[in-house]
C-alpha positions as a printed NumPy array, in Angstrom:
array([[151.609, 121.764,  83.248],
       [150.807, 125.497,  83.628],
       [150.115, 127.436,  86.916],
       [147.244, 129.327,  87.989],
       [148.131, 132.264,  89.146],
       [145.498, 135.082,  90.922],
       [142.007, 133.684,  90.749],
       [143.176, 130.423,  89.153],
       [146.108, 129.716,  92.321],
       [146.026, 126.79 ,  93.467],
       [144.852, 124.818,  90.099],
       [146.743, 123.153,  87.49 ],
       [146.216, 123.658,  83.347],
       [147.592, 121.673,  80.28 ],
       [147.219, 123.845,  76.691],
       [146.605, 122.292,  74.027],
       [146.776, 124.6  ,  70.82 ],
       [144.966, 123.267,  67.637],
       [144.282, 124.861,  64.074],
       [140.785, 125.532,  62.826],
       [138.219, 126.514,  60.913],
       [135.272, 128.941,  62.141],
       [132.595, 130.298,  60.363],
       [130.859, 133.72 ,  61.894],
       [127.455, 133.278,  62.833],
       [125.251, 135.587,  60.265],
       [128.091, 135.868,  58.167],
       [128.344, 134.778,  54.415],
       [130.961, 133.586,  52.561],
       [134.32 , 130.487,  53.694],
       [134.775, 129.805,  57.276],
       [138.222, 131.632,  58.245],
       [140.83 , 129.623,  59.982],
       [142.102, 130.478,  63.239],
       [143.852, 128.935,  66.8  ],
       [141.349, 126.604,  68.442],
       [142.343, 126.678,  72.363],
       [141.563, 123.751,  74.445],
       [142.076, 124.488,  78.33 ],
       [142.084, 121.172,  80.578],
       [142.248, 121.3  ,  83.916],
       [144.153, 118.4  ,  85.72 ],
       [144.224, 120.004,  89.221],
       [141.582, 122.387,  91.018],
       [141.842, 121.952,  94.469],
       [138.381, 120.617,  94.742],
       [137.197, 124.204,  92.982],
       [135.19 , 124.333,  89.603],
       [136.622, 122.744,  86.794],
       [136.73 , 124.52 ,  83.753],
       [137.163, 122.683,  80.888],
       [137.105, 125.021,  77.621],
       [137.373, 123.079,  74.244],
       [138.148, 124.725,  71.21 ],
       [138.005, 127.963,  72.222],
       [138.573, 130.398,  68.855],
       [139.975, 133.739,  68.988],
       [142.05 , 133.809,  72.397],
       [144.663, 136.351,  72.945],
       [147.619, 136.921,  74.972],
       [149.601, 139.346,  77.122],
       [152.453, 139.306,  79.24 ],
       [152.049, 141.832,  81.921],
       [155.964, 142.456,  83.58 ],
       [159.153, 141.339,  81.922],
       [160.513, 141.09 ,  85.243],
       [158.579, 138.095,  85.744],
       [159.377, 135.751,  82.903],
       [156.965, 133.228,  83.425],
       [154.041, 134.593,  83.692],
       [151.153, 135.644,  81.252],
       [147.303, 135.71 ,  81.05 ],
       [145.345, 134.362,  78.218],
       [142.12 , 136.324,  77.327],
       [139.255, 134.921,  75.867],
       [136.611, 136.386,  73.55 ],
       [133.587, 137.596,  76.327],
       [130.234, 136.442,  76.207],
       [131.214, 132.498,  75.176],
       [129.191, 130.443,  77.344],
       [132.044, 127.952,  77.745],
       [133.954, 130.624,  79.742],
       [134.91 , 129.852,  83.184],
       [134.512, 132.849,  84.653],
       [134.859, 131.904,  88.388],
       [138.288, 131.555,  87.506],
       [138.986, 134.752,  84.873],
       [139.997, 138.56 ,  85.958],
       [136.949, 141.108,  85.171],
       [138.876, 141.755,  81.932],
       [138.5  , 137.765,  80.984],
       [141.815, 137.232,  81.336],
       [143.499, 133.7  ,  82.727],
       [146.521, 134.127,  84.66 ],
       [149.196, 131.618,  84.305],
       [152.912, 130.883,  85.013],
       [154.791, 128.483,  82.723],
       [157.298, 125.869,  84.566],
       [160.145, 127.885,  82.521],
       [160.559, 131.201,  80.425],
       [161.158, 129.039,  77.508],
       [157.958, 126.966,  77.5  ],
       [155.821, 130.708,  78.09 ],
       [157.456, 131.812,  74.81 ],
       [157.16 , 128.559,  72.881],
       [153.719, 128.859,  73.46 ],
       [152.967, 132.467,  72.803],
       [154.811, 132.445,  70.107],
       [152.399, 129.406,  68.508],
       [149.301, 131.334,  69.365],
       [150.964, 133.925,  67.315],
       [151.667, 132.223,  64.814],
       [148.289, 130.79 ,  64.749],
       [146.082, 133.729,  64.877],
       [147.888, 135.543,  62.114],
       [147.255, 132.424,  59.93 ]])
């Protein structure tokens, strides 16, 4: 389980990190494979609920080293799954990871993924 952190304190998030295809709308030609992001919430405090599924094309950043655990995911804006009640202005999700070692694990598959 991941941590909300700013907007998002106070819920609970489990990742779940597929691979994909996705074909750009008005755009000829093979559909281009990518990360597919799934957000679940399991906690929320009695807040909205977002629950994104599939989400292509998220990015990461880690703001402060001096904080290990912690890192926002930003999403592609203008997606209509978006939860924005609980994103920064910038669409950005911040999180902290139970441990430094799960934050990199899974930064370094959504890497891995988007460069596929």
């Amino acid at each position: 389980r991941i941590s909300g952190r700013g907007k998002a304190t106070g819920r609970m998030f489990r990742l779940v990190l597929e691979m994909g295809y996705v074909r750009t709308q008005g755009t000829p030609g093979p559909a281009r494979e990518t990360s597919l992001l799934s957000v679940l919430e399991v906690f929320s405090g009695g807040k909205e609920a977002p629950w994104i599924e599939r989400m292509p094309d998220v990015g990461a950043r880690v703001h402060d080293a001096s904080h290990p655990r912690n890192f926002d995911l930003i999403f592609p804006k203008g997606n209509p799954g978006t939860p924005t009640a609980a994103l920064t202005n910038d669409y950005g999700l911040e999180l902290e990871a139970p441990g430094r070692m799960t934050r990199e694990t899974f930064l370094l598959g959504l890497g891995i993924a988007n460069c596929s």
